[in-house]
Backbone as ProteinMPNN parsed JSONL, in Angstrom:
{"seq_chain_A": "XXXXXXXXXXXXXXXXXXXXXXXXXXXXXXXXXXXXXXXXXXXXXXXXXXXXXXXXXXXXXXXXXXXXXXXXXXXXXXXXXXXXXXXXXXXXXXX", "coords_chain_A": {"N_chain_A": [[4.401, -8.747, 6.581], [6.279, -10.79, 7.581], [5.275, -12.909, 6.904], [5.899, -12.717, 4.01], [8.54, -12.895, 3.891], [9.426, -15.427, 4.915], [8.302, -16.868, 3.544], [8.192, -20.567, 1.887], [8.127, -20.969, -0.859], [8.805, -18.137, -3.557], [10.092, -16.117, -1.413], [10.435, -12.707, -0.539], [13.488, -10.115, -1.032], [15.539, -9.112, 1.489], [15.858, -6.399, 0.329], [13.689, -5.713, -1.182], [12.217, -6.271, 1.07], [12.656, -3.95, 2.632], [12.466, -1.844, 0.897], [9.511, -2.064, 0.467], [8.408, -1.879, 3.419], [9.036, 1.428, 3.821], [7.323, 2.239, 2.303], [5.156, 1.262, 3.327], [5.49, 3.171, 5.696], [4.994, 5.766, 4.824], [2.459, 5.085, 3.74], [0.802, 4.674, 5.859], [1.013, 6.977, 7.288], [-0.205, 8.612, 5.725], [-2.711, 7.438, 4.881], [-3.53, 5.813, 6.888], [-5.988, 6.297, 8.598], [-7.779, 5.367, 7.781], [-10.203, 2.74, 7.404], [-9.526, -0.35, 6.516], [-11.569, -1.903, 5.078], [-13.068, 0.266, 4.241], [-11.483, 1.16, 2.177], [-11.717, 1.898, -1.119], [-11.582, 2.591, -4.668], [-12.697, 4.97, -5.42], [-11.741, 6.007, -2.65], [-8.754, 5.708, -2.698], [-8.507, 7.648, -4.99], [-8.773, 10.076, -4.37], [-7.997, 10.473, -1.534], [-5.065, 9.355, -1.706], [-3.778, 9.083, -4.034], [-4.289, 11.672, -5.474], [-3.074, 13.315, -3.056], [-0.527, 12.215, -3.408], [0.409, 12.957, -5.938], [0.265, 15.455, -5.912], [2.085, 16.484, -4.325], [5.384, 17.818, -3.578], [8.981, 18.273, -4.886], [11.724, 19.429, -2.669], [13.374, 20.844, -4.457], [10.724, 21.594, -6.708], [9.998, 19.615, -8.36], [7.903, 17.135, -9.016], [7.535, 14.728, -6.366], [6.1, 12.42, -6.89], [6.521, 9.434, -9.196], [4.182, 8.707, -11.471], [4.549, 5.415, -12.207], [5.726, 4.881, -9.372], [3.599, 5.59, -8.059], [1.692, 4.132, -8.528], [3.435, 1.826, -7.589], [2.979, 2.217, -4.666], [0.332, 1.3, -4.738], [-0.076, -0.755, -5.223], [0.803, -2.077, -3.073], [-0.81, -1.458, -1.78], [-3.108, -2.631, -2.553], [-2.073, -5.062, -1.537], [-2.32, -5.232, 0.603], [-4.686, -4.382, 1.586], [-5.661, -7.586, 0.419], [-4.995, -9.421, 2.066], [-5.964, -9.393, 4.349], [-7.662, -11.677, 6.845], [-10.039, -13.597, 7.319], [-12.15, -15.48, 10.073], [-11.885, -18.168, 9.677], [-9.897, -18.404, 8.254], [-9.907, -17.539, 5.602], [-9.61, -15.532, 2.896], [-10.87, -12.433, 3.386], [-14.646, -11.531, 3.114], [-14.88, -8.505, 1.255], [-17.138, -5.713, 1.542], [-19.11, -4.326, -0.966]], "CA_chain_A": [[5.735, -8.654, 6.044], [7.217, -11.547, 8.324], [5.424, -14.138, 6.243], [6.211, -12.951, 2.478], [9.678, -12.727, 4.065], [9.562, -16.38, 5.465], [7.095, -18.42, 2.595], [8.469, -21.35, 1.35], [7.858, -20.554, -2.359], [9.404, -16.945, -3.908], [9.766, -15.257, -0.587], [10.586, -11.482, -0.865], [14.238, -10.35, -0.169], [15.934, -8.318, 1.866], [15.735, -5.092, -0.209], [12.845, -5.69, -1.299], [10.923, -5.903, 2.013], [12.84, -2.552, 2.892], [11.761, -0.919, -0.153], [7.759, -2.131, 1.552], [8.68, -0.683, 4.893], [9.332, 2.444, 3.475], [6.256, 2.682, 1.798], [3.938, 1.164, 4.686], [5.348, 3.766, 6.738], [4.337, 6.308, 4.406], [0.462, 5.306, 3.782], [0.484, 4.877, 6.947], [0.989, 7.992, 7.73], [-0.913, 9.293, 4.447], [-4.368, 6.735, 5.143], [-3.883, 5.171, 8.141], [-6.799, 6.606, 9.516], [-9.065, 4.908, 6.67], [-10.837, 1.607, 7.661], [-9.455, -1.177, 5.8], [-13.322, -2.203, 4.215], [-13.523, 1.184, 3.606], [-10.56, 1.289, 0.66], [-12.005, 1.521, -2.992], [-10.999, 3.533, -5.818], [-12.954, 6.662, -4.918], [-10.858, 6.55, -1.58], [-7.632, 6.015, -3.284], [-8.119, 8.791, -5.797], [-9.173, 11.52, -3.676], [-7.064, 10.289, -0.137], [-3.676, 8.821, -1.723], [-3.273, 9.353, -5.159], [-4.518, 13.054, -5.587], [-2.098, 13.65, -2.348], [0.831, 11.692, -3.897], [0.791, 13.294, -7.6], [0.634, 17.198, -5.722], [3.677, 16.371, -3.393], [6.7, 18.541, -4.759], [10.508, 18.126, -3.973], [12.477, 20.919, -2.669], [13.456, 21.868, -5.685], [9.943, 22.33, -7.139], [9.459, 19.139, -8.96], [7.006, 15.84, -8.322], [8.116, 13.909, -5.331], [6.108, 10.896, -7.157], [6.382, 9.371, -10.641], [3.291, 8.015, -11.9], [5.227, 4.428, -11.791], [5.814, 5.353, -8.187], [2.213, 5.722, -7.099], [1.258, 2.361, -9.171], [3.904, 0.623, -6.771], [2.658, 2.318, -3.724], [-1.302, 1.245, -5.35], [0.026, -2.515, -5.569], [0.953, -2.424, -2.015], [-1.956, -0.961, -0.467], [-3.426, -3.961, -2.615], [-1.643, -6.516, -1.042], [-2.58, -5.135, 2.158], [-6.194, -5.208, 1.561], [-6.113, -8.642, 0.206], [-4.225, -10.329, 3.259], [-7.481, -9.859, 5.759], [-8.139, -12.797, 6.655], [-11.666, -14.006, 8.61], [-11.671, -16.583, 11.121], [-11.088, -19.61, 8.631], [-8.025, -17.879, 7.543], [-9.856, -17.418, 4.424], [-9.691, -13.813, 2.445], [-12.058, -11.646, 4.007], [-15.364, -10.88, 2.207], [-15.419, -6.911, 1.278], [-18.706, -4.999, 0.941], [-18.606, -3.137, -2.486]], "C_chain_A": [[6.533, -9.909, 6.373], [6.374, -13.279, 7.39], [5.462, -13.547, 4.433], [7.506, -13.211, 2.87], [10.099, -14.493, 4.03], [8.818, -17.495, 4.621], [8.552, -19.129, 1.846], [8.997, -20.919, -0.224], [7.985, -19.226, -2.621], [9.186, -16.122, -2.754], [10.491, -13.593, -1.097], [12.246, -11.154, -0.377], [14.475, -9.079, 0.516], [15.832, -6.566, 1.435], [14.624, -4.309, -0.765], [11.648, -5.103, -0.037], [11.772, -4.47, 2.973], [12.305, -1.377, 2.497], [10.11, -0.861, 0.568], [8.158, -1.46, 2.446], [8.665, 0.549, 4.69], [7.595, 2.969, 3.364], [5.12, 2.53, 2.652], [4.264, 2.154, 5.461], [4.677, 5.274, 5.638], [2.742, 6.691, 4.109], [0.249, 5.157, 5.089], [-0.075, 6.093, 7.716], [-0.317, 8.83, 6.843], [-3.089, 8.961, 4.799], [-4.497, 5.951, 5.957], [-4.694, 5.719, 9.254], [-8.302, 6.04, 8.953], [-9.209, 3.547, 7.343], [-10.193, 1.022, 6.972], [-10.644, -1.95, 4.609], [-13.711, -0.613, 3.772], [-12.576, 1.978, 2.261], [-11.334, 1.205, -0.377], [-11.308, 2.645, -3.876], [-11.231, 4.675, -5.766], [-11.706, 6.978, -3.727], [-9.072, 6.473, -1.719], [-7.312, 6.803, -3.917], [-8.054, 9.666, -5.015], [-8.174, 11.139, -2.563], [-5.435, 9.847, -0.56], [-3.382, 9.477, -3.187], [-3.333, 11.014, -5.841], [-3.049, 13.789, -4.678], [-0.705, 13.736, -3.0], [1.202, 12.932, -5.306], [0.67, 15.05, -7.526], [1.463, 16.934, -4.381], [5.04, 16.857, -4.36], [8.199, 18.538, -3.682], [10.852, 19.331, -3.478], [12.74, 21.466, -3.796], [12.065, 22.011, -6.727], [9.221, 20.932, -7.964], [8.603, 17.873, -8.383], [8.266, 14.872, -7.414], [8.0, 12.655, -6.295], [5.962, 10.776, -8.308], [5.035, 8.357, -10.847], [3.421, 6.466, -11.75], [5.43, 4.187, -10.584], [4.195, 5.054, -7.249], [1.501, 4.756, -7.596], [2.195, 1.682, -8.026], [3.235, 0.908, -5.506], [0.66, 2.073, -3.45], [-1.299, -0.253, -4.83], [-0.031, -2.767, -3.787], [0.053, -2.159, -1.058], [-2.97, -2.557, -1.203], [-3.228, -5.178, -2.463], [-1.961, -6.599, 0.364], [-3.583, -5.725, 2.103], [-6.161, -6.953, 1.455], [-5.498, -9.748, 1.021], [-4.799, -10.526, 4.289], [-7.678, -10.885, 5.633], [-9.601, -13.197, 7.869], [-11.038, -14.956, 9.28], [-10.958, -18.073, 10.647], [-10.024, -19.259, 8.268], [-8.136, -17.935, 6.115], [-9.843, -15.731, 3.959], [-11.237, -13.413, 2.463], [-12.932, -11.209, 2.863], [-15.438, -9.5, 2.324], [-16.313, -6.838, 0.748], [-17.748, -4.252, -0.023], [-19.484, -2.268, -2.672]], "O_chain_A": [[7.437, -10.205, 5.592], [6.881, -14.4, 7.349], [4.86, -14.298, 3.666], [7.951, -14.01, 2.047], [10.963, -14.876, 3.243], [8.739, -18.689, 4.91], [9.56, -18.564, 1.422], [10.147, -20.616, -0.542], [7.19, -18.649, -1.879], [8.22, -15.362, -2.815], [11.075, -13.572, -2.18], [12.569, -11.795, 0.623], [13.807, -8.076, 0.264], [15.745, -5.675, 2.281], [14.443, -3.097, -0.884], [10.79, -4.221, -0.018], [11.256, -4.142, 4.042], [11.879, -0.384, 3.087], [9.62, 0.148, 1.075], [8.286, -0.253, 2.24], [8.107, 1.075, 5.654], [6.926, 3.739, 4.052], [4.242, 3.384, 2.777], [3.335, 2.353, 6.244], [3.608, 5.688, 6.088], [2.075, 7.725, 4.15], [-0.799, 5.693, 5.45], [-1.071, 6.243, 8.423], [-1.185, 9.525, 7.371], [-4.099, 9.659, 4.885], [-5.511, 5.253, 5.967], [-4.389, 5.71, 10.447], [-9.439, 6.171, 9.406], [-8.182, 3.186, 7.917], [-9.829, 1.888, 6.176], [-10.371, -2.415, 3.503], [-14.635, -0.404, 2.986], [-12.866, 2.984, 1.614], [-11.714, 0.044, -0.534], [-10.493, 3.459, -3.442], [-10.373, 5.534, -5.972], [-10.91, 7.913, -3.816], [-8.293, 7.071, -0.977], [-6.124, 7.127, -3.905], [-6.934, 10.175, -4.965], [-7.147, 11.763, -2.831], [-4.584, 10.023, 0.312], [-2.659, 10.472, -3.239], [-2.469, 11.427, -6.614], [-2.203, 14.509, -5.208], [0.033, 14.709, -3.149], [2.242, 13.583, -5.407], [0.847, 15.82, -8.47], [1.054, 17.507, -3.371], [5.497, 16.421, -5.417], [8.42, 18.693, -2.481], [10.245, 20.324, -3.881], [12.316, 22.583, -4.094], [12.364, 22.651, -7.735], [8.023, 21.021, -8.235], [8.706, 17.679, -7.172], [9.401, 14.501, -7.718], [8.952, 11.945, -6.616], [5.369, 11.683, -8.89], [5.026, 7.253, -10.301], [2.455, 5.978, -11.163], [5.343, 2.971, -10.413], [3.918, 4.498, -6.185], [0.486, 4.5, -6.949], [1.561, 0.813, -7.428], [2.778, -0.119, -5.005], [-0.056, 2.443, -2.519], [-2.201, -0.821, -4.214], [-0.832, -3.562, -3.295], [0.049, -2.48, 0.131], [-3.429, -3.407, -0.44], [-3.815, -6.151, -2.938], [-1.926, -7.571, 1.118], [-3.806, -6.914, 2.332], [-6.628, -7.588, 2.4], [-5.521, -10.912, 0.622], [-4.544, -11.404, 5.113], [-7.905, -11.357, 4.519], [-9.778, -12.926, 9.056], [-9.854, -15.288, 9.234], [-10.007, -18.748, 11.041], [-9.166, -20.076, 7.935], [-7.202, -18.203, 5.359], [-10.081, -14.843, 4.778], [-12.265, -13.803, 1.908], [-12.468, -10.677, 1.855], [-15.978, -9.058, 3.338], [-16.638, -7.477, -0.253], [-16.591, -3.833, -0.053], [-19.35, -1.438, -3.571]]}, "name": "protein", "num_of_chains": 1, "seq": "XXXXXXXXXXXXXXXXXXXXXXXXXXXXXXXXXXXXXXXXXXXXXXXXXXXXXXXXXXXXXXXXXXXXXXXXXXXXXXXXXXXXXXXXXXXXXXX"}
């Protein structure tokens, strides 16, 4: 978070990296027990997105809007793709 906040070139702002916070504390809570190499699409449907899209408000209707669980998709993909190996290059994932 402390370097999209801080890059040179289109850093993120203020409301923005609140809006993230929000949501990291959420998957956090949701799949922060998942490996990072062990994220793919099976483990997003079934562990996050299945979860997300049967979450209901108090009053009865979807917590998340389809739009909603695409932003909170993007951000688990920015996670993943910020591993970095020892070169400080982006980590190879097994597929």
């Amino acid at each position: 978070m402390q370097s999209v906040q801080k890059r040179l070139r289109d850093p993120i702002k203020a409301r923005t990296a609140a809006t993230w916070s929000s949501y990291l504390k959420y998957l956090n809570a949701t799949i922060g027990d998942v490996q990072l190499v062990d994220i793919n699409n099976r483990t997003m449907k079934t562990q996050l997105i299945a979860v997300m899209a049967s979450e209901k408000t108090n009053a009865g209707g979807r917590r998340f809007s389809p739009k909603s669980i695409e932003n909170y998709l993007a951000i688990v993909k920015m996670v993943v793709a910020s591993v970095l190996n020892d070169k400080d290059e982006e980590a190879q994932r097994r597929e």
